[in-house]
C-alpha positions in Angstrom: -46.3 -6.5 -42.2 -46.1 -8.5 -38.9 -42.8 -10.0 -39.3 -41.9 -6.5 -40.0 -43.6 -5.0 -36.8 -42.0 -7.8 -34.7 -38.2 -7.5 -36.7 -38.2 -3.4 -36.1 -39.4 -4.4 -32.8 -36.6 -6.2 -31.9 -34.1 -4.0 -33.3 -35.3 -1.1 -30.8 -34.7 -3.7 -28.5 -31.7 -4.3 -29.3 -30.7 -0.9 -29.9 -31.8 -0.2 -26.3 -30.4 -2.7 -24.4 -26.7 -1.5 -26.4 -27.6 1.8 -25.6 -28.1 0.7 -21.6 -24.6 -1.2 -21.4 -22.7 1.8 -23.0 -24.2 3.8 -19.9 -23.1 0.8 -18.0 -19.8 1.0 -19.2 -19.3 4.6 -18.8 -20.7 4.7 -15.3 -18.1 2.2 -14.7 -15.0 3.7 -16.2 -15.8 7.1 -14.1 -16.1 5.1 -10.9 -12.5 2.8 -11.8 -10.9 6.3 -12.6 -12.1 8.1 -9.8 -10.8 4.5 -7.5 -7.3 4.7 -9.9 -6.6 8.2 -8.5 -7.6 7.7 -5.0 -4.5 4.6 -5.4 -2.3 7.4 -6.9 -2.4 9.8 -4.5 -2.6 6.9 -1.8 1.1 5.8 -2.9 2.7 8.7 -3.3 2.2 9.0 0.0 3.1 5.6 0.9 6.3 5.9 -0.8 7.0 8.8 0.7 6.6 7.5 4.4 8.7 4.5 3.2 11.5 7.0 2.3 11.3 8.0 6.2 11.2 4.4 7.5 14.2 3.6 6.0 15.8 6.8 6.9 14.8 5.6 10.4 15.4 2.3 10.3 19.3 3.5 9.1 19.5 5.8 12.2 18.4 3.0 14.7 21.2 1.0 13.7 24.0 3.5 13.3 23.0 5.3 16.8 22.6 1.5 18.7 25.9 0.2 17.8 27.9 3.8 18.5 30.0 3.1 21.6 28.3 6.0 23.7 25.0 5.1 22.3 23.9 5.7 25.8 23.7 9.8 24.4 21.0 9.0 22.0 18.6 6.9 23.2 15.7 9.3 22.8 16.4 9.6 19.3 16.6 5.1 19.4 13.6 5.2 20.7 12.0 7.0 18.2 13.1 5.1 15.4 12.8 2.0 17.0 9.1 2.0 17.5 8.8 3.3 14.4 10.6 0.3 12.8 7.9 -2.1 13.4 4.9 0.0 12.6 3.2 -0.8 9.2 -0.4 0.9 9.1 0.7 4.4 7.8 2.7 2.3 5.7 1.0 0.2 4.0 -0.8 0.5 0.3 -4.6 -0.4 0.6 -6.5 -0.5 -2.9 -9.7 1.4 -3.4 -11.0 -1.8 -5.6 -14.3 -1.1 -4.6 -15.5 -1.1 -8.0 -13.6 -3.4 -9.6 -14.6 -6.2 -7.6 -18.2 -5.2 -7.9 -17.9 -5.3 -11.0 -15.9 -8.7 -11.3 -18.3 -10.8 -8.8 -20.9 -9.4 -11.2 -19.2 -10.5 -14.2 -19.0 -6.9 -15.2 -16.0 -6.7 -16.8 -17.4 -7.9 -20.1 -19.3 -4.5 -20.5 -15.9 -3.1 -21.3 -15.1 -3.7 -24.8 -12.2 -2.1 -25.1 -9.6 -4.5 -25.0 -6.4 -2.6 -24.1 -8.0 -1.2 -21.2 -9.6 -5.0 -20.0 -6.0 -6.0 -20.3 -4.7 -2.8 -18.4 -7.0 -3.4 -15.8 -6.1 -6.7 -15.4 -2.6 -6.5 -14.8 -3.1 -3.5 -12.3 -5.2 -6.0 -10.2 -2.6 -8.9 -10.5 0.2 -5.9 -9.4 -1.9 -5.2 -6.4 -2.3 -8.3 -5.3 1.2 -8.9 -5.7 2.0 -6.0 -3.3 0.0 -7.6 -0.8 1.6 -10.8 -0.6 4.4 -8.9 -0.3 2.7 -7.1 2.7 2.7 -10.3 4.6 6.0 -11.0 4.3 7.1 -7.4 5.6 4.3 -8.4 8.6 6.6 -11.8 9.2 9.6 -9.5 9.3 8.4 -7.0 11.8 6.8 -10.2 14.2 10.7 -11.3 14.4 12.1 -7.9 15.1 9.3 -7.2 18.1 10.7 -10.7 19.6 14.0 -9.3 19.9 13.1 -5.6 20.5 11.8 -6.7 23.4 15.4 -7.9 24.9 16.4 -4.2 24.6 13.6 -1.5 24.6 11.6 -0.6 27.7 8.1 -1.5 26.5 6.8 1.6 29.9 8.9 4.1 27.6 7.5 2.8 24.6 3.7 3.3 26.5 4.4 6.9 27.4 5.6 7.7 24.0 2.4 7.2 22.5 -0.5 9.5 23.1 -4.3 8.2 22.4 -4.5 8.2 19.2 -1.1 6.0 18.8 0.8 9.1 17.6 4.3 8.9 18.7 6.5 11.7 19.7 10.3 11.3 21.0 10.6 10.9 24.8 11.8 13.3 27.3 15.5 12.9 27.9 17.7 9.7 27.3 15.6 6.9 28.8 17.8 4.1 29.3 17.3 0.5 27.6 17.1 -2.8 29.1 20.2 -4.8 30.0 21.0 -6.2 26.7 23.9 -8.8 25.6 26.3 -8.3 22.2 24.0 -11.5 21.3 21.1 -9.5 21.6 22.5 -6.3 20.0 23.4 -8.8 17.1 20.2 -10.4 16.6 19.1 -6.5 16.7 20.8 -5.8 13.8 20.1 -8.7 11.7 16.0 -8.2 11.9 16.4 -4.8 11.6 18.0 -5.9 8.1 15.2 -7.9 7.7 12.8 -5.1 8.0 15.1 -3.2 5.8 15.3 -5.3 3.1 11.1 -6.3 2.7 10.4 -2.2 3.3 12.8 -1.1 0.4 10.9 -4.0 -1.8 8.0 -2.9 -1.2 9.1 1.1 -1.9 10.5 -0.4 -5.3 7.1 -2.5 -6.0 4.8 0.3 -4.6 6.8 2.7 -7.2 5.9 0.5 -10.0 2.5 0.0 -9.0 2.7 4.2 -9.6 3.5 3.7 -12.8 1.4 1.4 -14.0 -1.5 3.5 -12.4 -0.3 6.6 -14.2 0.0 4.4 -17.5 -3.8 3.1 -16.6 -5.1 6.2 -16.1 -3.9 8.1 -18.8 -4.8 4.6 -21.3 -8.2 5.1 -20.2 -8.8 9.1 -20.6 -7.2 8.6 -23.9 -9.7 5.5 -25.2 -12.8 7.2 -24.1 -11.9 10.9 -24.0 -12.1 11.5 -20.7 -9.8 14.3 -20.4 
């Protein structure tokens, strides 16, 4: 009767401790999903805002090398400060849960092993993206140290307003005395930009998708939706 006692003992034990890691789980799952659409909505508009900046970044190069460029400097201006700006740009991960859970060695309440795996290749994307983030950083140093040769950094001040909002300055302000060396150099870190801003569109797009897939993976396995 004692072993009994002490064997239905510890299967109530047992029972409860499965029972408190399956709350565990679930609290878990809500929190990823409600972090997972917080990303979603985050680079959608990201992408969108990259869209623009390449728009821009196309505008600044077509209106600086017109021969009567002189006629659209306000409109230069504009996209040139714009071309070096990355925070309204830039894809920042609400991983608050996920790494809460992974210093915590969380993850192994999951038990569903298409969704660990999901999971897990989401978080190697996102870091991916931000590596990538520091290269596009690089590329934006090296345009400012030629910008500089060209733009009027007192018509750059005036263009901004407190909060670091721009808005297109009165007029055609004029530039700074530049050389074809200069306009050159312009051109090719403007490319630069280009080139690291369209990668990161095409990476942030993916990164989408895989959300989407992650999301909808995880409302299907535990019935979410």
């Amino acid at each position: 009767m004692l072993f009994l006692a002490v064997f239905c003992g510890f299967l109530a034990e047992y029972a409860l401790e499965h029972k408190i890691e399956k709350d565990r789980e679930r609290q878990f799952i809500n929190s990823f999903v409600n972090d997972i659409k917080a990303d979603i909505e985050q680079l959608n508009s990201v992408i969108q805002r990259r869209d623009e900046k390449v728009h821009r970044i196309d505008s600044l190069v077509y209106q600086i090398n017109l021969p009567d460029f002189m006629n659209y400097t306000s409109s230069i201006y504009f996209n040139a400060i714009h071309t070096a700006r990355l925070v309204d740009i830039r894809f920042t991960a609400n991983n608050g849960t996920l790494q809460q859970l992974k210093n915590a060695g969380g993850l192994r309440l999951i038990r569903n092993r298409a969704v660990v795996d999901s999971i897990t290749h989401y978080d190697v994307s996102v870091r991916n993206l931000e590596i990538l983030g520091e290269q596009e950083a690089m590329a934006a140093h090296e345009y400012r140290t030629v910008a500089k040769r060209i733009f009027n950094s007192l018509v750059f001040d005036k263009m901004l307003d407190e909060n670091n909002i721009s808005s297109r300055p009165e007029g055609n302000p004029a530039l700074l005395n530049f050389s074809k060396q200069d306009l050159d150099d312009l051109n090719f870190t403007v490319y630069s930009v280009k080139i690291v801003v369209k990668g990161m569109r095409r990476d942030s797009r993916k990164l989408l998708q895989q959300a989407t897939n992650l999301l909808a993976t995880i409302n299907k396995e535990y019935h979410l939706e």
